[in-house]
N, C-alpha and C positions, 0 to 999 in steps of 0.2 A: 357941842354935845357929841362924844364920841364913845357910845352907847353898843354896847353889842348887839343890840336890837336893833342900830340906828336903819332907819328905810332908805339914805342914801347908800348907794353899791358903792362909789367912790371911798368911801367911810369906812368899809369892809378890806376895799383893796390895801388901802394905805395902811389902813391894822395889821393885816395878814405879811404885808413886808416890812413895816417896820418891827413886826416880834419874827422875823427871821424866815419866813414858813413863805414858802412859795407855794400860789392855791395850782392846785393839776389841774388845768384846762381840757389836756387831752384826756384822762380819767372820766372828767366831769363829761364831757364829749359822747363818749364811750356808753356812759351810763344813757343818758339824755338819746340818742339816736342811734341803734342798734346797724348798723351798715357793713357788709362785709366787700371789701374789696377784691375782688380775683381777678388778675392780671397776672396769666402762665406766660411763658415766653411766646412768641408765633410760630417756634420753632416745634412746642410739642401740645400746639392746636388737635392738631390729627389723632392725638390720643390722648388727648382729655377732654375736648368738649364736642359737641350734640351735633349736628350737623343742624339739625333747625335754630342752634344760638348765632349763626355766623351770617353775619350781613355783606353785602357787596363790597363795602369797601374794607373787609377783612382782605379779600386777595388780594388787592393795592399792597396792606400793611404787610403781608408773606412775601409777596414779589420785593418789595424793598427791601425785604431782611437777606433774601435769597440772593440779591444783586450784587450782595457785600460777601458774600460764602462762595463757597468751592468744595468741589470733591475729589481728593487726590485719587488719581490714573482715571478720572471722567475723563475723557478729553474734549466730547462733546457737552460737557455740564450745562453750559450755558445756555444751548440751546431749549434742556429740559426745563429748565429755569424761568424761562421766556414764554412757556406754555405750550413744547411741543411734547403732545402725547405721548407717542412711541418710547421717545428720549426717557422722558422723564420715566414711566415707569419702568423699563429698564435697567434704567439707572437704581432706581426703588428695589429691585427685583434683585438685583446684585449685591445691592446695600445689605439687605436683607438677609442673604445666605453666606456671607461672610462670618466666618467662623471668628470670634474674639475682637469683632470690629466693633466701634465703639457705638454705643446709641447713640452719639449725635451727627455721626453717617447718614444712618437711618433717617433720623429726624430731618436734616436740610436735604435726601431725598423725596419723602414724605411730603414735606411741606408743599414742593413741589406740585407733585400727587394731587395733593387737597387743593389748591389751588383751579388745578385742572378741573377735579370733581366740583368746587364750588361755579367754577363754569358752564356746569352740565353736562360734560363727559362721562358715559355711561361706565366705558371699560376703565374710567377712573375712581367713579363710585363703587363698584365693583375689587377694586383691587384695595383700596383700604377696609374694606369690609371685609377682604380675605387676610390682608395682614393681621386686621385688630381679630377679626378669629383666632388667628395663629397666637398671635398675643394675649387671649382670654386663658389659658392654663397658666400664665404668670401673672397678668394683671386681672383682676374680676372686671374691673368697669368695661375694660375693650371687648367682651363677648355682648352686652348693651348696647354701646357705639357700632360694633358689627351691624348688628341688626336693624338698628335707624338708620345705615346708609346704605341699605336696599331700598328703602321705602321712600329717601326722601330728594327732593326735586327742588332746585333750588328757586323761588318765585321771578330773580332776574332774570335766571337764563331762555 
């Protein structure tokens, strides 16, 4: 009995391929659990998400991505990389005032940066909070992100 009604699913599948018609799994998926996926690069962390969504082992996954990167005429990059202060926002600082340089300069600076600030570095939290100012007359979200990382203190550090 191979009923359109029939209550076996198996009975449905083999209809639905044998008249040609593949059923949408993913569609059906879609309708049934509402889920959105966000996964930004960790390259442009720093300026799209919250500084309370980012957990300890986010700086692992930054430092990994940073280990593979470079910054042409850094000479010291690596150091900044590795999580020294000074370096690094400097390097950020430079990145930054570059006239026609590219934003992904910026960003494997940055990352850097974040990195530091998700360690509790004060004149870290500080200097993304002044970048993403800077960047609130072109992006609206970075004068938000500004201002959550004045306030916010990381629970590991």
């Amino acid at each position: 009995m191979h009923s359109k009604d029939s209550p076996n699913p198996s009975d449905r599948r083999t209809r639905a391929y044998r008249s040609g018609g593949r059923p949408d799994f993913l569609e059906r998926a879609r309708r049934n659990v509402p889920v959105q996926v966000v996964f930004p690069h960790p390259l442009s962390w720093w300026r799209t998400r919250r500084p309370e969504q980012f957990k300890e082992v986010d700086i692992y996954i930054a430092r990994f991505v940073l280990s593979k990167s470079a910054i042409i005429g850094e000479a010291h990059w690596h150091l900044g990389a590795a999580g020294n202060p000074a370096i690094a926002i400097n390097v950020a600082r430079r990145a930054n005032k570059r006239r026609g340089a590219s934003l992904v300069a910026l960003d494997v600076a940055m990352t850097a940066v974040l990195c530091i600030a998700l360690e509790g570095n004060i004149e870290a939290k500080l200097f993304i909070a002044a970048i993403l100012h800077q960047r609130s007359e072109v992006d609206q979200i970075s004068g938000e992100l500004s201002d959550r990382w004045l306030d916010f203190t990381p629970p590991w550090a």
